[in-house]
PDBQT receptor file of N, H, CA, C and O in Angstrom, charges set to zero:
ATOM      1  N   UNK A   1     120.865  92.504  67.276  1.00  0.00    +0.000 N 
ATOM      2  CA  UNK A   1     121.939  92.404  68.245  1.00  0.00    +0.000 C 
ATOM      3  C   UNK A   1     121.458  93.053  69.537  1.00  0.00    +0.000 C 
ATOM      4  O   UNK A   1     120.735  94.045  69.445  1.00  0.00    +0.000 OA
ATOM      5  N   UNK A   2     121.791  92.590  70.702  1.00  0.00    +0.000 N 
ATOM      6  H   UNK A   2     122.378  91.784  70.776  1.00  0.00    +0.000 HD
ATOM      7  CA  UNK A   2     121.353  92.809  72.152  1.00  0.00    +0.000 C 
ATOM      8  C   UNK A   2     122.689  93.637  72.373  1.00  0.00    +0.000 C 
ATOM      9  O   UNK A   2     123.795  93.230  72.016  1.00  0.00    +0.000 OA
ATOM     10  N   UNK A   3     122.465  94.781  72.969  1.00  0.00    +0.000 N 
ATOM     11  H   UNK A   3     121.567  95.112  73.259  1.00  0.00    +0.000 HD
ATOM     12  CA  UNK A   3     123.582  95.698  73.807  1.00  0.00    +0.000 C 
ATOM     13  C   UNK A   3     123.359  95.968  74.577  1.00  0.00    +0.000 C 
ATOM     14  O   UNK A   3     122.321  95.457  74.997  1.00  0.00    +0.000 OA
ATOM     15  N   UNK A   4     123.916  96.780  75.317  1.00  0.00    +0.000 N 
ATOM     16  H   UNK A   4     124.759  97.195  74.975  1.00  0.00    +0.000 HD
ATOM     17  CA  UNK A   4     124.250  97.709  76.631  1.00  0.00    +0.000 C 
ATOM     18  C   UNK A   4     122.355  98.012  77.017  1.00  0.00    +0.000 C 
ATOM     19  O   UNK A   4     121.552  98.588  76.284  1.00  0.00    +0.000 OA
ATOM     20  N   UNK A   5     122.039  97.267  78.675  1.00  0.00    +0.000 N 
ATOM     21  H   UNK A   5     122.692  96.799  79.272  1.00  0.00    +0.000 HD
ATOM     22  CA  UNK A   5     120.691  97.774  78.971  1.00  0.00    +0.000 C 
ATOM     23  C   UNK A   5     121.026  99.035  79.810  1.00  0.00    +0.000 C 
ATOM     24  O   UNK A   5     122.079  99.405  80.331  1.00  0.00    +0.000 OA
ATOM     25  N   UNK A   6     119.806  99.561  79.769  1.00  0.00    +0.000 N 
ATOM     26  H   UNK A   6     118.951  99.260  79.346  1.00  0.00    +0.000 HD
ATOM     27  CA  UNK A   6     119.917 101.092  81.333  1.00  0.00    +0.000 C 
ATOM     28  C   UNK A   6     119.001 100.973  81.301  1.00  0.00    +0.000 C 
ATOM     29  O   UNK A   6     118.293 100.407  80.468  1.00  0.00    +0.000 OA
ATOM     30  N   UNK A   7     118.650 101.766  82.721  1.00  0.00    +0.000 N 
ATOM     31  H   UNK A   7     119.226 102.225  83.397  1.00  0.00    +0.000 HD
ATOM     32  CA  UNK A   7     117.173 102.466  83.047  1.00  0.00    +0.000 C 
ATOM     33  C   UNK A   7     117.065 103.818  82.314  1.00  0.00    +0.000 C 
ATOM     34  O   UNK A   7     117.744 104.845  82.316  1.00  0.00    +0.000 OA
ATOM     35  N   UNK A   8     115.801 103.361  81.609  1.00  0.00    +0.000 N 
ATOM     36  H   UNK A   8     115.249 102.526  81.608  1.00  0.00    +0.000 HD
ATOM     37  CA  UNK A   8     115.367 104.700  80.857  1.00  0.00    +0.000 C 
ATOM     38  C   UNK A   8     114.609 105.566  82.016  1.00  0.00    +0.000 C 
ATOM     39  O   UNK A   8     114.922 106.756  82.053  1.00  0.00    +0.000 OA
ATOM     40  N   UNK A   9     113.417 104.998  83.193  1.00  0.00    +0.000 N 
ATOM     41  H   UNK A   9     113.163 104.031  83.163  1.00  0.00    +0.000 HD
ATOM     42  CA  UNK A   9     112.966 105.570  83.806  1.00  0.00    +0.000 C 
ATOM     43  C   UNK A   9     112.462 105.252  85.234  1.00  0.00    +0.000 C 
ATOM     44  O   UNK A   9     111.511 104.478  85.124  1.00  0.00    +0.000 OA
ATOM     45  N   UNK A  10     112.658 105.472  86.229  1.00  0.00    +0.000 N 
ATOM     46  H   UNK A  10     113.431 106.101  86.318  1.00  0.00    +0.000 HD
ATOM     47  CA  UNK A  10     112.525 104.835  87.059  1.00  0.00    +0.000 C 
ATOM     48  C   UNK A  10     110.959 105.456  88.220  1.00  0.00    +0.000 C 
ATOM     49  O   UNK A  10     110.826 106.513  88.835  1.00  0.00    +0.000 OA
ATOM     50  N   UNK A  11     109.822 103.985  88.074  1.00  0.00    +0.000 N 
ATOM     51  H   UNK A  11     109.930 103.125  87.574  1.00  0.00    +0.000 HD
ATOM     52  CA  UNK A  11     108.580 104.454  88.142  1.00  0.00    +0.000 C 
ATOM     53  C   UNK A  11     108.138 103.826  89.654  1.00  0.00    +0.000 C 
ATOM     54  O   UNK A  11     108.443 102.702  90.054  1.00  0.00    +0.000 OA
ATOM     55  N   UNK A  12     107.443 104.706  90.299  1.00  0.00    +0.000 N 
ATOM     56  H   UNK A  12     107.195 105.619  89.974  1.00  0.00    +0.000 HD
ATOM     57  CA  UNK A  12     107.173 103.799  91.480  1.00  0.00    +0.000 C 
ATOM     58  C   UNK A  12     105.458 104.074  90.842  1.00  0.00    +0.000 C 
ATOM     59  O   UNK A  12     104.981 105.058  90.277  1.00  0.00    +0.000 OA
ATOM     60  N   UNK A  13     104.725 102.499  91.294  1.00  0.00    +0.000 N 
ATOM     61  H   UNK A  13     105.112 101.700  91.754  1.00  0.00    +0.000 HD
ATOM     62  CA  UNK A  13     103.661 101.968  90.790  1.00  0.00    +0.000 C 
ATOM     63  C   UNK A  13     103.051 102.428  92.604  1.00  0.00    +0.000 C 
ATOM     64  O   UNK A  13     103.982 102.419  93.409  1.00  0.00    +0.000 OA
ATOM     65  N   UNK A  14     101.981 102.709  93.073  1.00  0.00    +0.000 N 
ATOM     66  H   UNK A  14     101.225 102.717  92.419  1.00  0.00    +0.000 HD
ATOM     67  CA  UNK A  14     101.359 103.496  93.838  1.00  0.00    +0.000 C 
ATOM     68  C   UNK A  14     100.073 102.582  93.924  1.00  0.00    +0.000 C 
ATOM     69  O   UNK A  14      99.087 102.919  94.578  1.00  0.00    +0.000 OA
ATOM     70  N   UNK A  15     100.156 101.407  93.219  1.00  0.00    +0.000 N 
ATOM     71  H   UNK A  15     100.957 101.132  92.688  1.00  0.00    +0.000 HD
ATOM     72  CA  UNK A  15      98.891 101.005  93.148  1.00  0.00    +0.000 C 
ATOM     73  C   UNK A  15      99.074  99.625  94.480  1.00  0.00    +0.000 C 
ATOM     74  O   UNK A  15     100.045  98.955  94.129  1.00  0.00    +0.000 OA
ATOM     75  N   UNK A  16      98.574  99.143  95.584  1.00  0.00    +0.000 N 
ATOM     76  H   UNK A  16      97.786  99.687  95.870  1.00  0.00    +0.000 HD
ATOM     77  CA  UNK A  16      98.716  98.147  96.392  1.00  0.00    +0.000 C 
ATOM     78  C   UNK A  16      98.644  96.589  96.314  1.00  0.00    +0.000 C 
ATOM     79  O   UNK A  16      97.536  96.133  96.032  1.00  0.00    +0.000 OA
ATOM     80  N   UNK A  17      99.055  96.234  96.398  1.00  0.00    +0.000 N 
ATOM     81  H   UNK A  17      99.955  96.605  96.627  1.00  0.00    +0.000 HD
ATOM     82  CA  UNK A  17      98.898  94.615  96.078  1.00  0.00    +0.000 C 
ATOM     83  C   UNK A  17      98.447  93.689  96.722  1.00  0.00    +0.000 C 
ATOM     84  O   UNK A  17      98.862  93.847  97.870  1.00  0.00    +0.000 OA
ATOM     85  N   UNK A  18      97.905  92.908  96.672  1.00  0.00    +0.000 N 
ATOM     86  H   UNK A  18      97.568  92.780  95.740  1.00  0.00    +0.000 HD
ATOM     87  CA  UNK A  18      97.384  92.373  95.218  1.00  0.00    +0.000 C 
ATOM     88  C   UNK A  18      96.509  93.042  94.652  1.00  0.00    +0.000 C 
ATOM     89  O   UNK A  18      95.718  93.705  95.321  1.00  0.00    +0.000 OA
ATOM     90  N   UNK A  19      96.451  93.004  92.963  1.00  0.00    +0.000 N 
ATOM     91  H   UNK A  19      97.094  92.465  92.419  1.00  0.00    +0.000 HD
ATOM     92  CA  UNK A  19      95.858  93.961  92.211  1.00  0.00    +0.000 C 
ATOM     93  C   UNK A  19      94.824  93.351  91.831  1.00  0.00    +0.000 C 
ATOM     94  O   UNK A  19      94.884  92.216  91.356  1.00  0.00    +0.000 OA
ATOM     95  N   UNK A  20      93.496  94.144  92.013  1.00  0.00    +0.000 N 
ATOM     96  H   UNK A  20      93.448  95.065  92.399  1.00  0.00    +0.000 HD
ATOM     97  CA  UNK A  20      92.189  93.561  92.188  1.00  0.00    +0.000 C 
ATOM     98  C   UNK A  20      91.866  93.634  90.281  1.00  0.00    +0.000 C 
ATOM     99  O   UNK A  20      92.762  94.279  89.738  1.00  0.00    +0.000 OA
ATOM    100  N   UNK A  21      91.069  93.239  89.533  1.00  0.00    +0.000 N 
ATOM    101  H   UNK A  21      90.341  92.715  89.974  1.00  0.00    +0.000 HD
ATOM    102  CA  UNK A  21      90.595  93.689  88.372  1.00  0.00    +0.000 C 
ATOM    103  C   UNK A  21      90.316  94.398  88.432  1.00  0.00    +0.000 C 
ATOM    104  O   UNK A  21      90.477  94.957  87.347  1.00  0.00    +0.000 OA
ATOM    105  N   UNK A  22      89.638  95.317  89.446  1.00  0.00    +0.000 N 
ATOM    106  H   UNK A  22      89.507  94.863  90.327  1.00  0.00    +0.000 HD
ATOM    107  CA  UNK A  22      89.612  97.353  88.990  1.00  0.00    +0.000 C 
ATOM    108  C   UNK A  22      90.399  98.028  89.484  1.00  0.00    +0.000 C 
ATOM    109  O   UNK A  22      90.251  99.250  89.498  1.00  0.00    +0.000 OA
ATOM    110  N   UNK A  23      91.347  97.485  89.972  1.00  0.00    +0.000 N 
ATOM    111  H   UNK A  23      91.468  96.492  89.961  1.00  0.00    +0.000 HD
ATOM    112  CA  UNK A  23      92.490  98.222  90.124  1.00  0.00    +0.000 C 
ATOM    113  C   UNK A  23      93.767  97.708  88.822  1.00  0.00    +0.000 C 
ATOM    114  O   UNK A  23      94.814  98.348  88.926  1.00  0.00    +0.000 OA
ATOM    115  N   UNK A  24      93.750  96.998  88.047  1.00  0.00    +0.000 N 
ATOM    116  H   UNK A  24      92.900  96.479  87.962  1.00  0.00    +0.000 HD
ATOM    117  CA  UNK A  24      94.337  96.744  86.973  1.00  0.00    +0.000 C 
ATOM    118  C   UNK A  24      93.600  96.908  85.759  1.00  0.00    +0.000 C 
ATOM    119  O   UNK A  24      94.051  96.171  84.882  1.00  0.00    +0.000 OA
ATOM    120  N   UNK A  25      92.407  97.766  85.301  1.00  0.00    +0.000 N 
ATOM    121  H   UNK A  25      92.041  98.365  86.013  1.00  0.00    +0.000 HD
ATOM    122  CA  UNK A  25      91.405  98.361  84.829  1.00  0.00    +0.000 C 
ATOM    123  C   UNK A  25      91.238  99.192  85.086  1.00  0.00    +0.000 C 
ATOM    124  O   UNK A  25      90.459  99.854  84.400  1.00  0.00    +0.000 OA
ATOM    125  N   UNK A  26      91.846  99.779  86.274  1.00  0.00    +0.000 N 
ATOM    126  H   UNK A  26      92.479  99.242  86.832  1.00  0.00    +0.000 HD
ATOM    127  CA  UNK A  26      91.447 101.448  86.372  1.00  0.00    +0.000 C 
ATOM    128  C   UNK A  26      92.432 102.766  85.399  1.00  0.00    +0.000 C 
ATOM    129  O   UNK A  26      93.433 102.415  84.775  1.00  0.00    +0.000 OA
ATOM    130  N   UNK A  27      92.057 103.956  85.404  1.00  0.00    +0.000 N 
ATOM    131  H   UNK A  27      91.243 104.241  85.911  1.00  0.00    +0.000 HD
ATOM    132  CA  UNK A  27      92.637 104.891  84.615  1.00  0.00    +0.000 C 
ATOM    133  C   UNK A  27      94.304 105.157  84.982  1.00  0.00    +0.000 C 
ATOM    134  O   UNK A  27      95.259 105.311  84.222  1.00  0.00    +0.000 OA
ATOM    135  N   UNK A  28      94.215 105.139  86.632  1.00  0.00    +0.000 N 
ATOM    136  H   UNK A  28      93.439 105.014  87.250  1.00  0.00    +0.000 HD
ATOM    137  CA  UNK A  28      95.399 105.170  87.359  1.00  0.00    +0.000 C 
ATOM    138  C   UNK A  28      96.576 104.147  86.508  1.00  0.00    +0.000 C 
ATOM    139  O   UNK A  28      97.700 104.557  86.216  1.00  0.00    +0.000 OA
ATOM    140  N   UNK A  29      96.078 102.772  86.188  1.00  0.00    +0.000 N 
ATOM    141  H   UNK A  29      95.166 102.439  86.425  1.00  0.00    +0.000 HD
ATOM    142  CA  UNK A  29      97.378 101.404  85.861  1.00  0.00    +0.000 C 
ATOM    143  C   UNK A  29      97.045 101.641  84.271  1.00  0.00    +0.000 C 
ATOM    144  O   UNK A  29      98.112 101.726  83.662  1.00  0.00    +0.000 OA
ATOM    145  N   UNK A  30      96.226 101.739  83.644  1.00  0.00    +0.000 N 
ATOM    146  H   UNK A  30      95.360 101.670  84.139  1.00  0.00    +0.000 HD
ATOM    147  CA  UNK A  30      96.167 102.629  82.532  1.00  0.00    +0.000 C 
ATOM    148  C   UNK A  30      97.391 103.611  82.228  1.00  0.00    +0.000 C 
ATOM    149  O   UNK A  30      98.234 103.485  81.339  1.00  0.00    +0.000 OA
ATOM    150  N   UNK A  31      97.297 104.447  83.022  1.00  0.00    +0.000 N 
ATOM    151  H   UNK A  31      96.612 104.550  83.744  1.00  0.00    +0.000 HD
ATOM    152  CA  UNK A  31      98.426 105.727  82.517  1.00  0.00    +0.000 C 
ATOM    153  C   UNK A  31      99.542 105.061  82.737  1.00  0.00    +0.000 C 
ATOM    154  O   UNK A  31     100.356 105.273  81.839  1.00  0.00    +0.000 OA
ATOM    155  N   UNK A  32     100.079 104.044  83.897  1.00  0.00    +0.000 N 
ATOM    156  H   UNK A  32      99.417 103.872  84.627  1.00  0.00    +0.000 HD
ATOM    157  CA  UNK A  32     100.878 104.080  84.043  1.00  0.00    +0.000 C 
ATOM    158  C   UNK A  32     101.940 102.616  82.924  1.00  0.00    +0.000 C 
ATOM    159  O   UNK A  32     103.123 102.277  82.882  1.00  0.00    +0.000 OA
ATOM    160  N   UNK A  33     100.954 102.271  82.373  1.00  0.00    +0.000 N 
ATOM    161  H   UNK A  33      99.993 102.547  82.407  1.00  0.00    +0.000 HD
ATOM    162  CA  UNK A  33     100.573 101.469  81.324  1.00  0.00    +0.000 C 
ATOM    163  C   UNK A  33     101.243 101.832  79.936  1.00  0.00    +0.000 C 
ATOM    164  O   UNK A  33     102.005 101.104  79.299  1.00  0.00    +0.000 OA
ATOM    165  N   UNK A  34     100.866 102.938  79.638  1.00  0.00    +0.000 N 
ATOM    166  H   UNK A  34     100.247 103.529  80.156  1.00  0.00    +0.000 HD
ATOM    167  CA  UNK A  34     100.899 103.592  78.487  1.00  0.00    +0.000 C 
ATOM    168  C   UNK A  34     102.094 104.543  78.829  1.00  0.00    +0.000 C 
ATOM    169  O   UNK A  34     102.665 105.105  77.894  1.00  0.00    +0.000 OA
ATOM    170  N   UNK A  35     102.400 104.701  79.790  1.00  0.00    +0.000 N 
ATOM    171  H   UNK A  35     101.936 104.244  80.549  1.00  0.00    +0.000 HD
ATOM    172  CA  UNK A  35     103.525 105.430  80.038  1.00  0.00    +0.000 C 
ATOM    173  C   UNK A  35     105.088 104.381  79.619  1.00  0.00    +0.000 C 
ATOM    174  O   UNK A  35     105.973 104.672  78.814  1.00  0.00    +0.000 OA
ATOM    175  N   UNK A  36     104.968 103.064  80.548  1.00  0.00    +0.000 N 
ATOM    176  H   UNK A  36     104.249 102.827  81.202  1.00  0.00    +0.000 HD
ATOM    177  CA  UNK A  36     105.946 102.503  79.954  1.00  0.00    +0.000 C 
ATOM    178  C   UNK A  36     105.953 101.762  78.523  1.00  0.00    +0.000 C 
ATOM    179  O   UNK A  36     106.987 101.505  77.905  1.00  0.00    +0.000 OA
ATOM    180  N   UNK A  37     104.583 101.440  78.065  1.00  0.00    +0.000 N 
ATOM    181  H   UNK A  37     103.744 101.648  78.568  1.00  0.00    +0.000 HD
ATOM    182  CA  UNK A  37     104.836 100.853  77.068  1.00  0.00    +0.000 C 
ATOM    183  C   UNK A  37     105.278 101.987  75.710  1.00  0.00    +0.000 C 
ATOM    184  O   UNK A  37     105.354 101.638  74.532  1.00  0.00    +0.000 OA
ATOM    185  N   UNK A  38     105.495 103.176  76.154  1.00  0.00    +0.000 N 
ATOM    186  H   UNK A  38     105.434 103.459  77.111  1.00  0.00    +0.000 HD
ATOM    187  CA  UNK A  38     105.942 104.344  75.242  1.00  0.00    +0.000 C 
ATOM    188  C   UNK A  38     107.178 104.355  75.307  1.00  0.00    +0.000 C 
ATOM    189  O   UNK A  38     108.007 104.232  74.405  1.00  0.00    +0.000 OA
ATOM    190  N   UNK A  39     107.320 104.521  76.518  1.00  0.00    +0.000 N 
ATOM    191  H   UNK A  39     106.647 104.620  77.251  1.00  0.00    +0.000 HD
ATOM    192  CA  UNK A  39     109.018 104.160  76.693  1.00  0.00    +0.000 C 
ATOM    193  C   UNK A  39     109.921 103.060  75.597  1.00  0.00    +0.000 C 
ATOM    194  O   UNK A  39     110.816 103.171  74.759  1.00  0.00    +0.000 OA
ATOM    195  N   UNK A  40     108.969 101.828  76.260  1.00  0.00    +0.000 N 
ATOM    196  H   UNK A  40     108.243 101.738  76.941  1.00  0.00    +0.000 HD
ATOM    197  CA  UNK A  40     109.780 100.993  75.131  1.00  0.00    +0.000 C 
ATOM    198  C   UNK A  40     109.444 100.742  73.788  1.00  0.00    +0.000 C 
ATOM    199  O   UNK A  40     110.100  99.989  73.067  1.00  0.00    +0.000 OA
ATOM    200  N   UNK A  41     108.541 101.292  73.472  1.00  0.00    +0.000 N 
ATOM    201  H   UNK A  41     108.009 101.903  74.057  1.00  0.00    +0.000 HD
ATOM    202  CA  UNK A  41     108.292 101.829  71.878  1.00  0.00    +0.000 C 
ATOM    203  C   UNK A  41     109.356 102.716  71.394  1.00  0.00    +0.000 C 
ATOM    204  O   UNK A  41     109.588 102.824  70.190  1.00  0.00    +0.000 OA
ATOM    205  N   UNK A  42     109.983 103.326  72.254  1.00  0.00    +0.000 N 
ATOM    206  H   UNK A  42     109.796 103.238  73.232  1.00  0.00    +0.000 HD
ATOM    207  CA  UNK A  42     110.997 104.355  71.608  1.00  0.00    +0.000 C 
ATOM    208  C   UNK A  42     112.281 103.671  71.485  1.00  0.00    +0.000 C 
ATOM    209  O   UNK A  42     113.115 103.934  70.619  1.00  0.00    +0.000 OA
ATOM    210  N   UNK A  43     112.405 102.750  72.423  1.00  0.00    +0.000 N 
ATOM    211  H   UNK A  43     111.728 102.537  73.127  1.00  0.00    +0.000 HD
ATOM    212  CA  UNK A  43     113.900 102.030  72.589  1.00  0.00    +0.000 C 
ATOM    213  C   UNK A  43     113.681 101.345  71.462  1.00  0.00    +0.000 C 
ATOM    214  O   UNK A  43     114.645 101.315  70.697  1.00  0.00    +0.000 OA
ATOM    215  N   UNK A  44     112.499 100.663  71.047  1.00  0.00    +0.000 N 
ATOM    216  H   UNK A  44     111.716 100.687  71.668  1.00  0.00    +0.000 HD
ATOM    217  CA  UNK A  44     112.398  99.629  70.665  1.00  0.00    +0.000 C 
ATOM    218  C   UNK A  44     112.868 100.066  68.946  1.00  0.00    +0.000 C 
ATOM    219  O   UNK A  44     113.540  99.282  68.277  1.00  0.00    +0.000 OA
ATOM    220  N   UNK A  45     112.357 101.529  68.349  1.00  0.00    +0.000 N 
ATOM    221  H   UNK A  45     111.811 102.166  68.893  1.00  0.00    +0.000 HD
ATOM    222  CA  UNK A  45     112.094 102.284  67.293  1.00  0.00    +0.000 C 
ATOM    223  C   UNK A  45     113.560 102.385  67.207  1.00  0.00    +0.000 C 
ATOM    224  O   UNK A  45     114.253 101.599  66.562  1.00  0.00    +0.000 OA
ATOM    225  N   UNK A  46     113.927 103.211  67.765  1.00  0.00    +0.000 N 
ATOM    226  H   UNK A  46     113.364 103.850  68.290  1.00  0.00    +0.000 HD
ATOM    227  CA  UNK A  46     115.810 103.108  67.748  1.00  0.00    +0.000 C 
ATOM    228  C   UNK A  46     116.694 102.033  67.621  1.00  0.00    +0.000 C 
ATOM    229  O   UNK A  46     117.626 102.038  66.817  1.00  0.00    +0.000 OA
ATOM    230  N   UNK A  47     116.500 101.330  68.200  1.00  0.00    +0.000 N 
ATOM    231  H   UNK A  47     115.742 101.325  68.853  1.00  0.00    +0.000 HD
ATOM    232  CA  UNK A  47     117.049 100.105  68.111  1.00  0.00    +0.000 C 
ATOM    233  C   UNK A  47     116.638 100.003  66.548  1.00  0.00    +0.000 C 
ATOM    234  O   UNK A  47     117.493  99.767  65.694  1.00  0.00    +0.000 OA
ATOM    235  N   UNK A  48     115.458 100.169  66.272  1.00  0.00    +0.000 N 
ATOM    236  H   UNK A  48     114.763 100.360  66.966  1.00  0.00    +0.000 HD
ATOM    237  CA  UNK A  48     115.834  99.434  64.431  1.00  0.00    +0.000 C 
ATOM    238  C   UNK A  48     116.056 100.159  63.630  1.00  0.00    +0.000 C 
ATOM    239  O   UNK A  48     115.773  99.826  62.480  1.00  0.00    +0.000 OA
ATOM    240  N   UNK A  49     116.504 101.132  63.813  1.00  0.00    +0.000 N 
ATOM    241  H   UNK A  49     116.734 101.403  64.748  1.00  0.00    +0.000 HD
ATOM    242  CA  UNK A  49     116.824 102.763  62.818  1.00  0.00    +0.000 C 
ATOM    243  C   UNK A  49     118.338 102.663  62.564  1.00  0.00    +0.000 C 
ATOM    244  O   UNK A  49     119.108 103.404  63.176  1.00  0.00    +0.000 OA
ATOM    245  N   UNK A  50     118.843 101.623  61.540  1.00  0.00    +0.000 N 
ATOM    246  H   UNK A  50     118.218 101.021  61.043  1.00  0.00    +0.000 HD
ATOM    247  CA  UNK A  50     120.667 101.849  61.017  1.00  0.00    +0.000 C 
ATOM    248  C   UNK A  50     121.092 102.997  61.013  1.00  0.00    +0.000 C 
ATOM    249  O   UNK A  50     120.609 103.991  60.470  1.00  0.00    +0.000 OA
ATOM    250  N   UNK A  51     122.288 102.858  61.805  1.00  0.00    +0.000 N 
ATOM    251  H   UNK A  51     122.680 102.051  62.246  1.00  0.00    +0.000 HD
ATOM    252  CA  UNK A  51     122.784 103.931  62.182  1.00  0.00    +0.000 C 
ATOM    253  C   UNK A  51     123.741 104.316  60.576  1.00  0.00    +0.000 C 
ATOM    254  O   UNK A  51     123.991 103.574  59.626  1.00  0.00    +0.000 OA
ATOM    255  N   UNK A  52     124.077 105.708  60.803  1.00  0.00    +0.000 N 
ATOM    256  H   UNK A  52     123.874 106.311  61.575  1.00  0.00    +0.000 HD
ATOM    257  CA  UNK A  52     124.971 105.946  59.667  1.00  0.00    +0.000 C 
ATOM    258  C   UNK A  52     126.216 105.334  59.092  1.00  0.00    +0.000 C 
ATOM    259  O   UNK A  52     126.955 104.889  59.970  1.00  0.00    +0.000 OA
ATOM    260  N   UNK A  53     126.534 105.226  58.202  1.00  0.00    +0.000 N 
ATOM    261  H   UNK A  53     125.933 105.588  57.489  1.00  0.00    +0.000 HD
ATOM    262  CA  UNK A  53     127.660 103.991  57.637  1.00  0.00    +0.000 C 
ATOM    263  C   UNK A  53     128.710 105.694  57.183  1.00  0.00    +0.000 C 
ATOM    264  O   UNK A  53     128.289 106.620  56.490  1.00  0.00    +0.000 OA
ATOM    265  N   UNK A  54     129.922 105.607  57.774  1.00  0.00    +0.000 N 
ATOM    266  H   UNK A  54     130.265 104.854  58.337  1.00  0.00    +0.000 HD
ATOM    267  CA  UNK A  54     131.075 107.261  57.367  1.00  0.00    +0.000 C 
ATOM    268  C   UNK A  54     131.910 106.434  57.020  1.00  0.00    +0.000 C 
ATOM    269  O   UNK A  54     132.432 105.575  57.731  1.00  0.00    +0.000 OA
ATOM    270  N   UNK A  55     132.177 106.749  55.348  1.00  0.00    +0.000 N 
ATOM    271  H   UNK A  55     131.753 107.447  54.770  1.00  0.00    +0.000 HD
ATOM    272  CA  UNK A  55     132.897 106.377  54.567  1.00  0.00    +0.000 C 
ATOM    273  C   UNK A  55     134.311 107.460  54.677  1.00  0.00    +0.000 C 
ATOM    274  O   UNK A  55     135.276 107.293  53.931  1.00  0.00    +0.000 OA
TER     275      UNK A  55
């Protein structure tokens, strides 16, 4: 089931555009990479964790 979205975090990307292949290969889009895809690893983890059933 799809619910309620929010901003979990709000990122400004620092990197200029258009993004060259070493600048989308570099350590810089890397971190910032792994930063959101953690983010939504966590939403994503919650989201499938049943919540408690109170009888």
């Amino acid at each position: 089931m799809i619910g309620c979205s929010k901003i979990k975090q709000s990122l400004a990307i620092d990197i200029p555009r258009p993004r060259s292949i070493d600048a989308l290969t570099s350590s810089e889009f890397m971190h910032y990479k792994k930063t959101i895809l953690s983010l939504m690893h966590d939403e994503m983890v919650r989201a499938d964790t049943p919540e408690p059933v109170l009888a």
